[in-house]
N, C-alpha and C positions, 0 to 999 in steps of 0.2 A: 207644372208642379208635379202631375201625377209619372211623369216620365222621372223627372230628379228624383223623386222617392222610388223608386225601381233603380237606381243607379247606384243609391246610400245602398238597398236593402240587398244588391248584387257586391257591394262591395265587402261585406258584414261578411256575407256565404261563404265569397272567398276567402277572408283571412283569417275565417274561422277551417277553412279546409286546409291549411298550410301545413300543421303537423301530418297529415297525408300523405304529401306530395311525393312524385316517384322518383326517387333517389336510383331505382336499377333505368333509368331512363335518362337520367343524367348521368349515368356512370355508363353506359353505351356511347352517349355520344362524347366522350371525354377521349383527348389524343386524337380525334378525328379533324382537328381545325373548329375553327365555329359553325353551333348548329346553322342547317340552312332553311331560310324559312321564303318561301313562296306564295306571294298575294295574286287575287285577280284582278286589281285596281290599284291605280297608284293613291285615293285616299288612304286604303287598307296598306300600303308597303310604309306610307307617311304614318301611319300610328303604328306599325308596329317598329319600324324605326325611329320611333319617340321613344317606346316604352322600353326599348328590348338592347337599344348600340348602346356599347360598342359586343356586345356581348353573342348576338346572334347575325349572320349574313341574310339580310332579306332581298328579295328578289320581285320582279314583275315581267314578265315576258310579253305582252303583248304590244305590239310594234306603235311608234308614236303616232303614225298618221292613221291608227282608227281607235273607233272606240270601243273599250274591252267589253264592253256590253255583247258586241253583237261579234267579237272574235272569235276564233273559234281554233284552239289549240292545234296545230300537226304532232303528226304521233313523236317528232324530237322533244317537242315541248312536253307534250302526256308522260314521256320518260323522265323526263329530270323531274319533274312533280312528285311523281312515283319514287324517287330516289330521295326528296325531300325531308326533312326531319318534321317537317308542318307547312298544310296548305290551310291561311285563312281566304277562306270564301266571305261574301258577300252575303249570299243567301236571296231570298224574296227577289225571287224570280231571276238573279240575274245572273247566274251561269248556266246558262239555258244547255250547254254541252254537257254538263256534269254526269246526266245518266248516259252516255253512249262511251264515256273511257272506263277502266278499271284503277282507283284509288281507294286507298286503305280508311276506312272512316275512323280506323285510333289517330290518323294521322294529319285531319282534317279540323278545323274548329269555323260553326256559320256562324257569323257575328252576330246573325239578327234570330238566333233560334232565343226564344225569349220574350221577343219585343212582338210576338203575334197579335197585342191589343193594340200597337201605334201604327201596326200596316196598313196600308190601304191597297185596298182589292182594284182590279180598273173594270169598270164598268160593263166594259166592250173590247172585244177584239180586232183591234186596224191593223193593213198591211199597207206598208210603203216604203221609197226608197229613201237611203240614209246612206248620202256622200259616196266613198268606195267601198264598204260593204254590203249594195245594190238594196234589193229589197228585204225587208225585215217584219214581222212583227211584234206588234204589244199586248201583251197577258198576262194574266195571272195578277202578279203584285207587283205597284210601282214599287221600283229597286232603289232611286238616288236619296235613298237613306243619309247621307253623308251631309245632306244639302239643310238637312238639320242638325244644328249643334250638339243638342241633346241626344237624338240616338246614335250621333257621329261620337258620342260620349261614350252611351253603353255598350255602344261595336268593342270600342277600346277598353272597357273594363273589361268585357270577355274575353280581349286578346289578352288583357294579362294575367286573367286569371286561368288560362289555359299556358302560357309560359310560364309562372310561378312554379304550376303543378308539375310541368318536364322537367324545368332547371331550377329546381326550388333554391340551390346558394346562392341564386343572384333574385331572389324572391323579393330583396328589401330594395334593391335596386330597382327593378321591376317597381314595386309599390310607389317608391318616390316619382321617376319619372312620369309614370299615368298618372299622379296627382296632379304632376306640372301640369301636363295636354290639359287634364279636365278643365282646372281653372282656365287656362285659353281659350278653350271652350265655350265655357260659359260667359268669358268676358264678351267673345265675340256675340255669342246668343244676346247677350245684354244688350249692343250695340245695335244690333238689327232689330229689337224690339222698341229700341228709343227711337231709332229712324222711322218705325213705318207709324207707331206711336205720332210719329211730330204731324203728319197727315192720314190718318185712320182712312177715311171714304175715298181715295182714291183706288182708282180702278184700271188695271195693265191687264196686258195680252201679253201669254206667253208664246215664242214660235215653236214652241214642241212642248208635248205632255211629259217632262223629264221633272217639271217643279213642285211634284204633287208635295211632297213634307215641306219642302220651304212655304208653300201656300199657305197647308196648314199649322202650320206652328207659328205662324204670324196673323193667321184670322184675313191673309190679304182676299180683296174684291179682285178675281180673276178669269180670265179665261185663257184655254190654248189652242192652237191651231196645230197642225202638220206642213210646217215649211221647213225648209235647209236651206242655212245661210248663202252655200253655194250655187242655190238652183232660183231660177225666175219659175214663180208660181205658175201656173197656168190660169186662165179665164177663170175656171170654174174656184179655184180656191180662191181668187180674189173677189167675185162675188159673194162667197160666203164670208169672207172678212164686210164687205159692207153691210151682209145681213146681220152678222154681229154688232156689229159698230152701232146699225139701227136702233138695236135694242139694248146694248152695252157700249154707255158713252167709255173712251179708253184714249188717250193722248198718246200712250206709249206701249211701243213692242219688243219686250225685252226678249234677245238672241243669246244662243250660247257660243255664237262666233259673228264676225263680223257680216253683215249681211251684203249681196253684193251693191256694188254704188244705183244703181238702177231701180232697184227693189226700192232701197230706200230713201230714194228718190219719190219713187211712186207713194211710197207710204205718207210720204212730206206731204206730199199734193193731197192726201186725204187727210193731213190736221192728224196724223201717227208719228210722231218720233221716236227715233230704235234706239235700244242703248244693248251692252255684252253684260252676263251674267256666263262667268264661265262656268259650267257645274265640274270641271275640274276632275273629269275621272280619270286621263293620264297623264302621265307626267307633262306638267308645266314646261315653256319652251323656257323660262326664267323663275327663278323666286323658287315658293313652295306651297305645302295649301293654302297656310294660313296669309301668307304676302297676296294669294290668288284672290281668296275669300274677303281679305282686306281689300280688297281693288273691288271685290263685285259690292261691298258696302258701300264704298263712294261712289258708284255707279246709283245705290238706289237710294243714293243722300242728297242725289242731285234731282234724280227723276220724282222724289217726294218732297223736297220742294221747291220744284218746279210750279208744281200746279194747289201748292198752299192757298188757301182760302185766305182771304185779309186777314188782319186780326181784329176782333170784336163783330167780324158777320155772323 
């Protein structure tokens, strides 16, 4: 509730700043073609091309087979950015390249500057490896913001209340679309809270610390580990999976990719069954977020109840 009233009370700000908005900013980019507008994540290019087509060209550069998390732009990519009418960022933590190029902060907007009381901080700093962008680490603030509806909400009210402000004649345009998204939004939020609602005390493993806001915006019993779908654990992380297990009864290990046949094999044989949650940071190889988002529902409509208590125990 207290994140939806920050979303009313961001939406109020904006449409009261309308009569503002910069008319010599839309009158530069007029005869130039459509503005162009460059995201660091394909959720961020999917809301801004909700709120913004057909009216602005958005873009995402970073290549399908890694994750923009851990990308890290070549100086062709820093150039057209730099050429860009607007770069929405991410923010909380996750363009970890940001301070080493030179980009215009008028021409910049972080989705999450704002939302400083729903972030979460990580605890600790790990290093490890992640697929082919080899070794990495985690700091600062978990990023997959997106992975909650609700701030995946007020990303998208900032997008549009910083495109109103450029392109204020297509302001009303703008306004209606972002209302459309929100409701989707929230229907989706709804959905996920009657799912995990339908079995409250069950308890998953995450294979990677990526699910810290879906965690919490659903109250779920969790924990996470550091595996990649791609790699066979070593000894040492699967003992540590049964010292959890010890002490954290868990049926299921939810992946953000398919994990490989072997792995989840071995998991079988410990009474672990895996299911995919994709957290959907680049573009989808079909569909879009929300056909994405809808597919990792069904995934945990199955996995909750699965392990349903009788009725009347």
């Amino acid at each position: 509730m207290k994140i939806l009233l920050f979303i009313a009370a961001m939406l109020v700000i904006l449409a009261g700043c309308s009569d503002g908005r910069n008319e010599a900013t839309e009158s530069a980019s007029a005869g130039a073609g459509k503005p162009l507008v460059y995201t660091t994540n394909y959720p961020l290019q999917y809301f801004v091309d909700r709120i913004a087509a057909p009216v602005v060209e958005v873009r995402f550069l970073a290549p399908g087979d890694e994750d923009p998390a851990y990308w890290r732009p070549d100086a062709e990519s820093v150039l057209a950015m730099q050429k860009a009418d607007l770069l929405v960022l991410n923010g909380a933590s996750y363009e970890g390249w940001l301070k080493n190029v030179s980009l215009s902060p008028q021409r910049m907007v972080v989705t999450t500057d704002g939302l400083g009381d729903f972030l979460i901080p990580l605890e600790t700093e790990t290093t490890h490896s992640h697929g082919l962008e080899g070794e990495h680490e985690h700091h600062g603030t978990a990023f997959t913001t997106w992975l909650d509806p609700t701030l995946a909400a007020a990303q998208a009210a900032s997008i549009e209340g910083v495109l109103a402000a450029r392109w204020p004649r297509h302001a009303d345009r703008f306004a209606t679309q972002l209302a459309e998204l929100t409701r989707e939004l929230t229907a989706l939020d709804a959905e996920a809270q009657a799912i995990v609602a339908g079995n409250p005390g069950l308890t998953v493993i995450f294979s990677h610390p990526i699910y810290q806001y879906f965690i919490q915006r659903y109250g779920l019993s969790a924990r996470s580990v550091h595996w990649e779908p791609d790699q066979m654990p070593d000894e040492t992380q699967w003992r540590e999976l049964r010292a959890i297990l010890g002490e954290f009864r868990a049926a299921w290990m939810i992946w953000e990719a398919p994990p490989l046949p072997q792995v989840s094999g071995r998991l079988a044989s410990m009474g672990v069954r895996s299911a995919v949650f994709d957290p959907c940071a680049n573009t989808p190889g079909s569909g879009d977020y929300f056909s994405v988002m809808r597919e990792n529902l069904e995934t945990l409509r199955r996995v909750f109840a699965a392990d349903r208590p009788p009725a009347g125990r």
